[in-house]
N, C-alpha and C positions, 0 to 999 in steps of 0.2 A: 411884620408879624409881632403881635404879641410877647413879652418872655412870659406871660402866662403860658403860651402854647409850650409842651411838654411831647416829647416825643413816649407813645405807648402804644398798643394795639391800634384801636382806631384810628390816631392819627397817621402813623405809618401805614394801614391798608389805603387810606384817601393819600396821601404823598404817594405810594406805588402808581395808583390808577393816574395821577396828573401826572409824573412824570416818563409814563408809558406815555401817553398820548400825547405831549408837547415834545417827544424827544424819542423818535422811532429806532434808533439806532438803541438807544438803553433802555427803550424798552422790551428791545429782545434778549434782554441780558437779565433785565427783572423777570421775564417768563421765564429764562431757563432755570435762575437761581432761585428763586420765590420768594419767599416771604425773608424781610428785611429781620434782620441777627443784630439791629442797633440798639444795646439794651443799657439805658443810661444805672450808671450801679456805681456803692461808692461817695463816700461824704468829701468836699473840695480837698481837705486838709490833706487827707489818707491817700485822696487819688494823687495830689501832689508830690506827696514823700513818696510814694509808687512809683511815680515816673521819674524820679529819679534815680532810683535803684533799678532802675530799666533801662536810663539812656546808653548808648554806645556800647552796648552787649547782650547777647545773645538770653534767649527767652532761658533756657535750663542755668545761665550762670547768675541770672538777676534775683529766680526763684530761690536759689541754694543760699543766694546773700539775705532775700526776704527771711527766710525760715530762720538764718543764726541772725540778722537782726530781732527780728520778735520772740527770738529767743530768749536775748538777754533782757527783754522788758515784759518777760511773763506770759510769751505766748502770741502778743496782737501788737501791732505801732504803737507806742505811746503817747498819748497824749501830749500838747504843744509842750506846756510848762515842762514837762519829764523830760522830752527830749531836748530841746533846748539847753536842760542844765545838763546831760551827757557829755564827760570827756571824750574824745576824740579821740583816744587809747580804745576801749571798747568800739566805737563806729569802726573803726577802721579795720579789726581785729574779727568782723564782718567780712568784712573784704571790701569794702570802702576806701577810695583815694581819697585823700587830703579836698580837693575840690569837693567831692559828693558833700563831704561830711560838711563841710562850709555851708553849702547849697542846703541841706536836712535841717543845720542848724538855723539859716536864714528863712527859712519856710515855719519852721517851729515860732521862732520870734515873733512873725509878723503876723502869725494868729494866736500867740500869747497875750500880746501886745496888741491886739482886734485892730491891727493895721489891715488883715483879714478877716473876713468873718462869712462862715457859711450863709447866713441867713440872708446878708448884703447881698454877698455873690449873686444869689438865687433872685435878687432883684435888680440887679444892675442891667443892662442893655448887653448885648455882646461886647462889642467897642469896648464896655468899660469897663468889662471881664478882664478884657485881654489888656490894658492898659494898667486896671489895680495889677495883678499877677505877673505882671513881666518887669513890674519895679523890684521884685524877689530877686537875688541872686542865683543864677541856675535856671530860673524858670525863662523860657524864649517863648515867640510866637508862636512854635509849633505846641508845646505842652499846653499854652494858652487853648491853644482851636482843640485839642483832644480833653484836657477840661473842657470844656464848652460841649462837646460831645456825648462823654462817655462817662462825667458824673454831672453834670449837669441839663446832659438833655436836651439841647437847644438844636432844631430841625434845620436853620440856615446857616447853616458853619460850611464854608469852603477851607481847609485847611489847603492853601497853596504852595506851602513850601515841603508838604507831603508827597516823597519820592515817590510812592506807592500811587495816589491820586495819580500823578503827572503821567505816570511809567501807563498806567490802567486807560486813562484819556488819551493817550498815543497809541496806545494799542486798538481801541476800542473804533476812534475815527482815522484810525492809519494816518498819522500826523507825522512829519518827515523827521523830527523829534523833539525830546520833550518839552511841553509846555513851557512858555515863562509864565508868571504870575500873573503878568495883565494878559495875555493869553487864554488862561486856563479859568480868568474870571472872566471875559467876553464870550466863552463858551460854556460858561457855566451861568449863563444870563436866563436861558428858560427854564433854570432850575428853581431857580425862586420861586417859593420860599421854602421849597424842602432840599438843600443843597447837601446837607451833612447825609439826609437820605441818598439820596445821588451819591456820593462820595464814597459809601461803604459799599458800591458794586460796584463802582470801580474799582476798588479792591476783590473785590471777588472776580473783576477783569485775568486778573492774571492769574487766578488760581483755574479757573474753568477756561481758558483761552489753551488754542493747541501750541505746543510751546515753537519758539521760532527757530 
């Protein structure tokens, strides 16, 4: 598929209908949930510094660090060059470990420096998404496929090393447990080419599933 193709209304209602109909088991999980909540938002740079002030803690304690960081830079993330030149007195003074701040700073660099650049990204291939971005410090394969997703909108993203995925696909096809990778992509073979669609009901797998 195209990286012109963009995940939006239309193409998400045609992704539902195909993968109700190649995939009966999720497609009773698309009727029950409806209409897909994958709403690409968020420019590369922003969503990266995001997800770092996200990893390995809880959704209320990442928030309370977003708001005294944007604090101290007037309100919104700042710009590469800004943050970049931030001492690490202030980041951390956030609530920021030593690592994050490293990883903010290496991400600010490499789109000061248009070792990143949004407009590339938006044209690059998947593969080359997740290839540019995981040379960052901090940045892994998983940030790579949720970029890929959720600011940039690209419909065939299998994030495989996503607990959540795997946990939702064992539940879904009563799998003895969960997935491995090359697993979870041979079952995710009729999902092509809306896979990242597929992927956000499996997520909603275990929020509407009875619990075990």
């Amino acid at each position: 598929m195209s990286v012109s193709v963009r995940l939006d209304p239309t193409t998400l209602a045609r992704a539902r209908r195909t993968l109700a109909r190649r995939d009966v088991t999720l497609g009773a999980v698309i009727r029950r949930v409806g209409a897909c909540g994958l709403t690409p938002r968020g420019d590369p740079y922003r969503y990266l510094v995001r997800s770092v002030l996200y990893q390995q803690i809880s959704g209320r304690a990442a928030q309370a660090i977003e708001r005294r960081l944007c604090g101290v830079f007037g309100g919104r993330i700042p710009a590469p060059a800004r943050l970049r030149a931030a001492a690490p007195e202030p980041l951390r003074g956030c609530g920021l470990s030593r690592q994050k701040v490293a990883s903010l700073h290496a991400i600010a660099a490499a789109f000061d420096d248009r070792l990143l650049d949004a407009r590339r990204l938006r044209r690059l291939d998947d593969a080359s998404v997740v290839e540019a971005v995981t040379t960052v410090r901090g940045v892994g394969p998983w940030t790579a496929h949720m970029l890929l997703m959720f600011s940039l909108g690209r419909p065939d993203v299998l994030p495989v090393g996503d607990y959540g995925v795997r946990k939702g696909a064992m539940r879904l096809y009563q799998l003895p447990a969960l997935p491995s990778a090359t697993e979870l992509t041979a079952l995710a073979e009729p999902w092509r080419p809306w896979r990242s669609v597929a992927s956000w009901y499996l997520w909603r797998v275990l929020e509407t599933a009875v619990p075990e």
